[in-house]
C-alpha positions as CSV (number, residue, x, y, z in Angstrom):
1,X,0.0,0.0,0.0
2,X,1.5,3.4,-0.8
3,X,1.5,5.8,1.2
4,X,-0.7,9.0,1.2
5,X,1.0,12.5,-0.1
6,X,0.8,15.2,2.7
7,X,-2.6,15.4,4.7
8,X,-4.6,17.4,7.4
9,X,-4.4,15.4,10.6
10,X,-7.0,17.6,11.7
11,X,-10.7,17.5,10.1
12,X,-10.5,21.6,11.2
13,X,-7.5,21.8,8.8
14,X,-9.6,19.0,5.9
15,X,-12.9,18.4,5.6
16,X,-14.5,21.6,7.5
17,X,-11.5,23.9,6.7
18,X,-13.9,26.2,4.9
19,X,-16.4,26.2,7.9
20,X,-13.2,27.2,10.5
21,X,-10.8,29.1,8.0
22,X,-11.7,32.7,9.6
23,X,-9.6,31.4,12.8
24,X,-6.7,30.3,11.4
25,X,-6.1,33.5,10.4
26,X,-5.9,34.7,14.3
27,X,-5.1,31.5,16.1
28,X,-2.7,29.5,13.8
29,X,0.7,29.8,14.4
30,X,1.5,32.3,11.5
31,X,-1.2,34.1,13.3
32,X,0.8,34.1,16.8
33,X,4.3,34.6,14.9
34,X,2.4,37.9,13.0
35,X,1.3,39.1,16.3
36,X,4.6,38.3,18.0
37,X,6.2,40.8,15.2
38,X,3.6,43.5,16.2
39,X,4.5,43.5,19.3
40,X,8.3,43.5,18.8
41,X,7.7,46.4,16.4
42,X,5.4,48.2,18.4
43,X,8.1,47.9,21.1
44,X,10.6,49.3,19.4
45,X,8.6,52.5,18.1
46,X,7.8,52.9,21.9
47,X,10.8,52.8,23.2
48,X,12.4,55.6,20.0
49,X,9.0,57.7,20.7
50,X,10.5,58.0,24.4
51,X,13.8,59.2,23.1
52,X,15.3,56.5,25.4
53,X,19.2,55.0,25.3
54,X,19.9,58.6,22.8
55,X,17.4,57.5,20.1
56,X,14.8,60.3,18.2
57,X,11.3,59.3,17.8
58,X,11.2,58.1,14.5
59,X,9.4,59.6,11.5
60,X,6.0,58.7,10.0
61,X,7.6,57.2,7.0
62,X,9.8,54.7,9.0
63,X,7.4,53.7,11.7
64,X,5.0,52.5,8.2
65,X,7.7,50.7,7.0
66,X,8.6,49.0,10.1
67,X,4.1,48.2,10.2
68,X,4.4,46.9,7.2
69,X,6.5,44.0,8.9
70,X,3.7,42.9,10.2
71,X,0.9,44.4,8.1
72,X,2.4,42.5,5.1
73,X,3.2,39.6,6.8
74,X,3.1,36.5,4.2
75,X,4.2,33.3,3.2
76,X,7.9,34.7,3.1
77,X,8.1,35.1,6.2
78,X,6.6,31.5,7.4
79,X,9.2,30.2,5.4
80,X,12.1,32.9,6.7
81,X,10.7,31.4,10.3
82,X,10.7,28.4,9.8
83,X,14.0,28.0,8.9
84,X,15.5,30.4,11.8
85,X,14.1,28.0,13.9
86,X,15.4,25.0,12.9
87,X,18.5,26.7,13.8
88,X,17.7,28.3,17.1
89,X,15.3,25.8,18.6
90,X,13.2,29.2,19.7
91,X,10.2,30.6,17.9
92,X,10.3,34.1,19.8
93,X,14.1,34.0,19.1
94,X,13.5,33.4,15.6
95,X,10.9,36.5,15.6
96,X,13.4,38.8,17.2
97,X,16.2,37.9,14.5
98,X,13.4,38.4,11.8
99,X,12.9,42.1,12.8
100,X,16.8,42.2,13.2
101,X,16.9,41.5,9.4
102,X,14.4,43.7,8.6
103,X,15.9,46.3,10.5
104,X,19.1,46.3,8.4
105,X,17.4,46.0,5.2
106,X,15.4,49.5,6.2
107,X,18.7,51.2,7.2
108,X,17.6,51.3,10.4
109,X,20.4,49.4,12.0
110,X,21.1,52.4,14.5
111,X,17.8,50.9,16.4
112,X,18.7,47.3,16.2
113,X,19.9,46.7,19.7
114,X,16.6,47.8,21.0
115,X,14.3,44.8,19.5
116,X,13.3,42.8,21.9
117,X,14.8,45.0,24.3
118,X,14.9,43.9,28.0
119,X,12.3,41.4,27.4
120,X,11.7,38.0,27.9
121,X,9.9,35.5,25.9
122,X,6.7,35.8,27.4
123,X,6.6,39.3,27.4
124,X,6.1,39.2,24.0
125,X,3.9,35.8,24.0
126,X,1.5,37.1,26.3
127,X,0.8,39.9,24.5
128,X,0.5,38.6,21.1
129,X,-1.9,35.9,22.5
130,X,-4.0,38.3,24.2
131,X,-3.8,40.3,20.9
132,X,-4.8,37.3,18.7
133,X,-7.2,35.9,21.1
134,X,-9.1,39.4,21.6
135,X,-9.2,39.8,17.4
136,X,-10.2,36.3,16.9
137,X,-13.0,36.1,19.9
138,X,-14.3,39.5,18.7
139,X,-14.1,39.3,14.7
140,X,-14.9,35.7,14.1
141,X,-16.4,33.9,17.0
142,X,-18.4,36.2,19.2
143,X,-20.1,37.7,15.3
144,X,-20.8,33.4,14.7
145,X,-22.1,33.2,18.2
146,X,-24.6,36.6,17.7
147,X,-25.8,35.2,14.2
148,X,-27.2,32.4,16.0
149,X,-28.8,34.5,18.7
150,X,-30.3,36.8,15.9
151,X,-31.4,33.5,14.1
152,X,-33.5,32.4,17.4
153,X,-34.9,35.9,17.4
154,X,-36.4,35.7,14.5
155,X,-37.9,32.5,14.8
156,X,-39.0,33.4,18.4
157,X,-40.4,36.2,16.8
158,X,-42.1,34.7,14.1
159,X,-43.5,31.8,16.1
160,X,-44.6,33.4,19.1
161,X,-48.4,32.5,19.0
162,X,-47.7,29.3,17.7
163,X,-48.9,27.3,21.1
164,X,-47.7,23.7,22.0
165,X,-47.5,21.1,24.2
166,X,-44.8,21.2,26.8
167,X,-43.1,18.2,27.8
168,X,-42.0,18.4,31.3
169,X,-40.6,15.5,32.2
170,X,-40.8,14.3,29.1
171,X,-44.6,14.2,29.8
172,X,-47.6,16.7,28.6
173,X,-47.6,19.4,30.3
174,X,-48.9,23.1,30.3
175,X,-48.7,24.2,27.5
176,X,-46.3,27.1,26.0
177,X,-45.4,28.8,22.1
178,X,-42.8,27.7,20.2
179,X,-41.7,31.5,19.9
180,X,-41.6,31.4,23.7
181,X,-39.2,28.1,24.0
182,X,-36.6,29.5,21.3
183,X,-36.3,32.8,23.2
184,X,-35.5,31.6,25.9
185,X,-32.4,30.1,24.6
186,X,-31.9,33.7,23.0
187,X,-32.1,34.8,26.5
188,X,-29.7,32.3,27.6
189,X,-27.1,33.0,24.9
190,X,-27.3,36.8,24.7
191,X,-26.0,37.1,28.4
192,X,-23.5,34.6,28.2
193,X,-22.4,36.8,25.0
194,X,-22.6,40.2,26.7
195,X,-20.2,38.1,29.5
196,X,-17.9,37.3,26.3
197,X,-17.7,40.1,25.1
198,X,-16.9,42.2,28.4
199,X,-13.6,39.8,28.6
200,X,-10.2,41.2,29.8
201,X,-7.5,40.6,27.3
202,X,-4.6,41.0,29.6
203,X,-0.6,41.2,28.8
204,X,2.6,41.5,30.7
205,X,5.7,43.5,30.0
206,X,7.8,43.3,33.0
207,X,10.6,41.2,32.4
208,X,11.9,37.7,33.4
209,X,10.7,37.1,36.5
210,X,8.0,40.2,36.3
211,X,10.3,42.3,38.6
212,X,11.6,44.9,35.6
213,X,15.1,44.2,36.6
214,X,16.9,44.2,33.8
215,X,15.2,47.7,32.7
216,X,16.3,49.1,35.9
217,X,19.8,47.8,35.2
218,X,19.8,49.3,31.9
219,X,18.1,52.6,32.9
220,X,17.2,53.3,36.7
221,X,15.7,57.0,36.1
222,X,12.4,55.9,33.6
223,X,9.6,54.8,35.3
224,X,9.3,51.0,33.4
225,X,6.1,50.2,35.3
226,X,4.6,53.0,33.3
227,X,6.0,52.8,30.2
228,X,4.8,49.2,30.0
229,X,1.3,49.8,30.9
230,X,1.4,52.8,28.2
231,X,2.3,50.5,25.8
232,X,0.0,47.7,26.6
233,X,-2.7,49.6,26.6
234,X,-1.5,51.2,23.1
235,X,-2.2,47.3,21.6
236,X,-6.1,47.8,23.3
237,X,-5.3,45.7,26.1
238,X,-5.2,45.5,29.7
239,X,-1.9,45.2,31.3
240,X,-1.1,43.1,34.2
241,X,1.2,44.6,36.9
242,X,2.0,41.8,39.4
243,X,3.2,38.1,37.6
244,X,5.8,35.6,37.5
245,X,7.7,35.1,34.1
246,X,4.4,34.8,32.6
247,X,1.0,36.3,32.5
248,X,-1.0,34.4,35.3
249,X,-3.6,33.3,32.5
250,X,-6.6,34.0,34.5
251,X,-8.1,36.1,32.0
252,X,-8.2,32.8,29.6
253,X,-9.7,31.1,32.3
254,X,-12.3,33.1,32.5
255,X,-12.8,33.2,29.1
256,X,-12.5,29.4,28.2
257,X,-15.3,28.7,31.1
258,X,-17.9,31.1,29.4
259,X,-17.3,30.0,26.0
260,X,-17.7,26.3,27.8
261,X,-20.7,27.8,29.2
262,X,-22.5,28.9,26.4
263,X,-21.6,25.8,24.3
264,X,-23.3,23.9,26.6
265,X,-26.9,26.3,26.1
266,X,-25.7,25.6,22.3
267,X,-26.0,21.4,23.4
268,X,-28.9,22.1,25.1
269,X,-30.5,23.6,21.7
270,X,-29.1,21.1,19.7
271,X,-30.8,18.6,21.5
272,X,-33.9,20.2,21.7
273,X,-34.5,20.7,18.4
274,X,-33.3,17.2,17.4
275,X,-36.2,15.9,19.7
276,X,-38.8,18.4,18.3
277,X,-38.0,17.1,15.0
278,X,-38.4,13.8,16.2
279,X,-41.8,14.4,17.8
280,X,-42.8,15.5,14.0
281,X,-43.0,19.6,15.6
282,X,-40.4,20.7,12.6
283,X,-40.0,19.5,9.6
284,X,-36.6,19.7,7.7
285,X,-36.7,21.2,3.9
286,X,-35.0,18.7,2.0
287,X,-31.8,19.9,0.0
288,X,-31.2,19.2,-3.3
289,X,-29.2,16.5,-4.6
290,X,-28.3,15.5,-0.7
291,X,-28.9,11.9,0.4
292,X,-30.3,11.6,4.2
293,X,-29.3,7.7,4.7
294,X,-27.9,5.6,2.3
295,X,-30.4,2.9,2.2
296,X,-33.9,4.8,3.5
297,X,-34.4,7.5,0.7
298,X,-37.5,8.8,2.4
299,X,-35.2,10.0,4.9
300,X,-33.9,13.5,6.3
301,X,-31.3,13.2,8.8
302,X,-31.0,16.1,11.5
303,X,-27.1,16.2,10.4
304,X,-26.5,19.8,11.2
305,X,-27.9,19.4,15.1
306,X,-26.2,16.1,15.8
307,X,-22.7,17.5,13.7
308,X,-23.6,20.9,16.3
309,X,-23.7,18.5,19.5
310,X,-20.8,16.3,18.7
311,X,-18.7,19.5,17.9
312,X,-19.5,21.4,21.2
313,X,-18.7,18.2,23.3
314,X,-15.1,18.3,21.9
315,X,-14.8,22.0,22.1
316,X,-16.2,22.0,26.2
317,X,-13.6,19.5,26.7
318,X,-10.9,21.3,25.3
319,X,-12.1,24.7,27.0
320,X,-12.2,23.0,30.0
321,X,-8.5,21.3,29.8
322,X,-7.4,24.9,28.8
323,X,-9.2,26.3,31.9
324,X,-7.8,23.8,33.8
325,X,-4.4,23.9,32.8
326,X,-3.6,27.3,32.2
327,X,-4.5,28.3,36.3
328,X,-1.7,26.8,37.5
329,X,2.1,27.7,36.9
330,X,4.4,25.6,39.0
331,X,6.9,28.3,40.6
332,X,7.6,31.6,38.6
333,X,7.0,29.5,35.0
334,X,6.8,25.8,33.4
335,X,6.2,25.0,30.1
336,X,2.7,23.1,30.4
337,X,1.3,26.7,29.0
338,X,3.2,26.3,25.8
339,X,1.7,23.4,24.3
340,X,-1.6,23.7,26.0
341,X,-2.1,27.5,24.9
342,X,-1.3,26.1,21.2
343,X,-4.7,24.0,21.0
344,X,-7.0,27.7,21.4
345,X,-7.7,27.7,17.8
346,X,-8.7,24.3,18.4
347,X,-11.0,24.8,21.2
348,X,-12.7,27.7,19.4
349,X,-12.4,25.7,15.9
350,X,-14.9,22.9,17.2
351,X,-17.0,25.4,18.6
352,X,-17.1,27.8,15.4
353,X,-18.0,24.2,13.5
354,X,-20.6,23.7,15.8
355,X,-22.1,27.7,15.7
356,X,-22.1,27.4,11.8
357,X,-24.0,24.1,12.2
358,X,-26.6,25.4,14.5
359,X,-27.3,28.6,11.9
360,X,-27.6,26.6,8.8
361,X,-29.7,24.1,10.6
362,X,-32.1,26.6,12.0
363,X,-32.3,27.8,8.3
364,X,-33.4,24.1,7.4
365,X,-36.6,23.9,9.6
366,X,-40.0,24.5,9.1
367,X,-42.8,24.8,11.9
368,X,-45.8,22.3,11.4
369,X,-48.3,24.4,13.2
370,X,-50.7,21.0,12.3
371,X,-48.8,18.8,14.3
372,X,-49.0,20.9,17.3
373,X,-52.2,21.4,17.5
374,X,-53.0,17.8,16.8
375,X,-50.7,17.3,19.9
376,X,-52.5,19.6,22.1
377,X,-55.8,18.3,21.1
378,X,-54.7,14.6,22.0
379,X,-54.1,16.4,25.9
380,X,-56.8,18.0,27.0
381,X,-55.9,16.7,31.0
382,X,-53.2,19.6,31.0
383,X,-55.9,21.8,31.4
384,X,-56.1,19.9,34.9
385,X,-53.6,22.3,36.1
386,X,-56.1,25.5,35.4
387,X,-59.1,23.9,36.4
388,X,-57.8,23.2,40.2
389,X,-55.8,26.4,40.4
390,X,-59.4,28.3,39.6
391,X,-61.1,26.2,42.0
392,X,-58.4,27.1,45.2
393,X,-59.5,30.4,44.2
394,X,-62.9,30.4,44.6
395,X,-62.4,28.4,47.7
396,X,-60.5,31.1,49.0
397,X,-63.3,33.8,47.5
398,X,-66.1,31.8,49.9
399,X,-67.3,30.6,46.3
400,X,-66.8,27.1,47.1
401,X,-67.2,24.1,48.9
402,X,-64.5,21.9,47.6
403,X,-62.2,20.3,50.5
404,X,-59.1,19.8,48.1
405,X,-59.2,20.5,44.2
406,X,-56.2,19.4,44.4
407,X,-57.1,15.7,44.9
408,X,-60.5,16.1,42.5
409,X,-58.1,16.8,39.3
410,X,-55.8,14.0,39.8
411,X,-58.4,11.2,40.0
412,X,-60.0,12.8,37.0
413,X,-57.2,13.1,35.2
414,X,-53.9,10.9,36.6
415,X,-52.6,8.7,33.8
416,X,-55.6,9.4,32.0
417,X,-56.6,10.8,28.4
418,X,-59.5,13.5,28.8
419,X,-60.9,14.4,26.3
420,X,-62.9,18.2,25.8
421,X,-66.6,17.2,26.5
422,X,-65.5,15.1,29.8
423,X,-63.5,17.9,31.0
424,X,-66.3,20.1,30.0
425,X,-69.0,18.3,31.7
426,X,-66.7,18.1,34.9
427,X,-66.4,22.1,34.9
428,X,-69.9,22.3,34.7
429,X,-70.3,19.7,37.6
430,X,-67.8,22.4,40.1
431,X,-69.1,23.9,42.9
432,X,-67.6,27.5,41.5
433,X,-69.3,30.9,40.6
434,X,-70.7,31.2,36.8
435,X,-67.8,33.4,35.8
436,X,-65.4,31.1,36.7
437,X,-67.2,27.9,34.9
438,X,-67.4,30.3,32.0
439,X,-63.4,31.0,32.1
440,X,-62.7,27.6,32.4
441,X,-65.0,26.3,29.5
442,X,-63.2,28.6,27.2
443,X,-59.7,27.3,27.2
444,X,-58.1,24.9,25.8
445,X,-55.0,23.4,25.5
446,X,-54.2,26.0,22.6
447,X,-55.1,28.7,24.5
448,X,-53.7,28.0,27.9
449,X,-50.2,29.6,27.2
450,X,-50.3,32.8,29.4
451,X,-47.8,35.0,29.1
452,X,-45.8,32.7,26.7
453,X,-46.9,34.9,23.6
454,X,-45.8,38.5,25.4
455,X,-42.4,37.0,26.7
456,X,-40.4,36.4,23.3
457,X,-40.9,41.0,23.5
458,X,-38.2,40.8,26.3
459,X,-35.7,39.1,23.4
């Protein structure tokens, strides 16, 4: 058997590539090494714009040629990196000899000492992760994650009236909208969003133990605390003051737990609407040219749902390795970040697969309105629920005799099928006032939804 040429060990990287790609452009490891040049760059144009070591800020027209650096940053570069490392054994090395080039082919050798300047390797790591994470979170994901939320809107919206039979339990129950039942995952989602959203993207620039010691060495009289948290919080992040070698990685944690969070709501929907297709409540509009099973043609397979599920299991378990990894530093720095911190693209790859799954699928529905009703016409016993909650009122009015309505409704209605006559002619059988007989003999199971209709307004 021969063997294969070059392939993706990752289906992220093969068969859903085009589902994912939008990451790879933040969270691959071009995507770090880019980032690590910004920051190097960045560094450097600080440090001239301070005047510092008898350098002159430097003009317009060489801080855009250093940007372009990274702002052009390409497949010559990979390669360029690539093999520097080879050599060095060091990616951040590599970067710092990259910009050292770079330097010399812009005549601007004069400045060369101060790349990388008093930094260690995690100086710059931390911040381009923060940077890529932050861009990739807020550009790709967090947009993904909305479109589904704006997806359940709309259906929410436009299925609001659309009554049906809860399933409590598993078992009939009171009844509620459809409308109602999608905004509440709306709900669910939109805070857990807002929480996302709100997320620190923290960096360090303080040296190798976080102590500024080697700037101190270098320069006693500039106040290096400051001029770290300037620069920081040039890139649009927040800076972290007190650390060890690295960034304490609480502000991944964080955000690893609530994008764990809200793929588990995503689960939750998944699963959901798998079982409402099962129960016959949505039907799936058929695709052309696409084969639901390979031996049933009459079949439509809930792919996109079960794809969404299976996808958001292996992206909660990878959020929550990276939470639980990245908490814990064993003195003033291991390596167990390195390789963990790696797999973020992955984490948010599965999850991405999962978020486009869950929009196309919710594109693929439509509501059979018929089959709920049918439903809630088959249950008229949930109605039990009404007809004893009236009747404690009217006790408690002086408007009836009844010792415990409570008790009446389940013998009548306890593992039973009622159907609208016998529950009719029970009503009229109640020692209650007129008006409420005349309440109760209105409803039915259709119309027993309270507040359900008014609720999806608060989405």
């Amino acid at each position: 058997m021969t063997s294969l040429p070059p392939q993706p060990l990752s289906p992220l990287d093969g068969r859903y590539r085009a589902a994912v790609s939008a990451l790879a452009d933040h969270l691959s490891e071009a995507g770090l090494n880019r980032a690590r040049i910004e920051v190097e760059v960045e560094w450097l144009i600080a440090l001239t714009d301070r005047s510092l070591f008898g350098t002159h800020p430097l003009g317009d027209t060489d801080k855009d040629r250093l940007r372009v650096l990274y702002l052009d940053f390409g497949q010559r570069e990979i390669d360029w990196l690539a093999e520097r490392e080879a050599v060095t054994r060091h990616d951040v090395k590599a970067v710092e000899y990259l910009v050292r080039d770079r330097l010399s082919q812009l005549g601007l050798d004069a400045i060369a000492e101060l790349t990388h300047f008093a930094c260690t390797s995690e100086d710059v790591n931390s911040t381009a992760y923060a940077l890529t994470v932050k861009r990739a979170v807020h550009d790709v994901w967090l947009p993904k994650l909305r479109g589904v939320i704006d997806t359940l809107r709309r259906l929410a919206v436009k299925h609001r009236d659309a009554a049906m039979l809860s399933r409590t339990h598993g078992q009939p129950a009171t009844p509620t909208t459809m409308g109602k039942e999608l905004a509440v995952f709306a709900w669910r989602l939109e805070r857990v969003a807002a929480q996302v959203a709100a997320s620190d993207f923290l960096a360090k620039f303080s040296g190798a133990t976080g102590t500024w010691s080697a700037h101190i060495a270098a320069e006693p009289d500039v106040d290096w605390m400051l001029v770290s948290r300037e620069f920081i919080e040039s890139l649009g992040l927040g800076f972290n003051p007190l650390t060890t070698q690295i960034e304490s990685h609480d502000w991944q944690v964080e955000l690893y737990d609530r994008a764990r969070h809200a793929g588990g709501i995503l689960h939750n929907l998944a699963t959901d609407i798998w079982t409402y297709i099962s129960l016959g409540y949505f039907a799936q509009i058929p695709v052309a040219g696409a084969t639901g099973s390979s031996t049933m043609p009459h079949k439509i397979n809930p792919i996109r749902f079960e794809n969404a599920e299976a996808n958001l299991e292996l992206a909660g378990g990878l959020f929550a390795t990276l939470a639980s990894t990245l908490v814990t530093s064993r003195l003033q720095r291991d390596l167990t970040d390195s390789t963990t911190q790696r797999n973020i693209g992955v984490a948010f790859g599965h999850s991405l697969l999962a978020l486009d799954n869950l929009q196309r699928g919710l594109g693929e529905i439509l509501l059979r309105e018929d089959v709920l009703l049918a439903d809630l016409d088959d249950n008229w016993e949930v109605l039990a629920e009404a007809i004893q909650t009236v009747v404690r009122g009217e006790i408690a009015a002086g408007r009836s005799q009844i010792t415990d309505p409570y008790a009446l409704l389940k013998d009548l209605t306890r593992g039973r099928r009622v159907g609208a006559e016998q529950l009719a002619e029970f009503v009229r059988g109640l020692d209650v006032s007129d008006a409420a007989k005349e309440r109760l003999l209105a409803l039915t199971p259709a119309t027993y939804t309270g507040l359900a209709t008014d609720l999806v307004g608060l989405v």
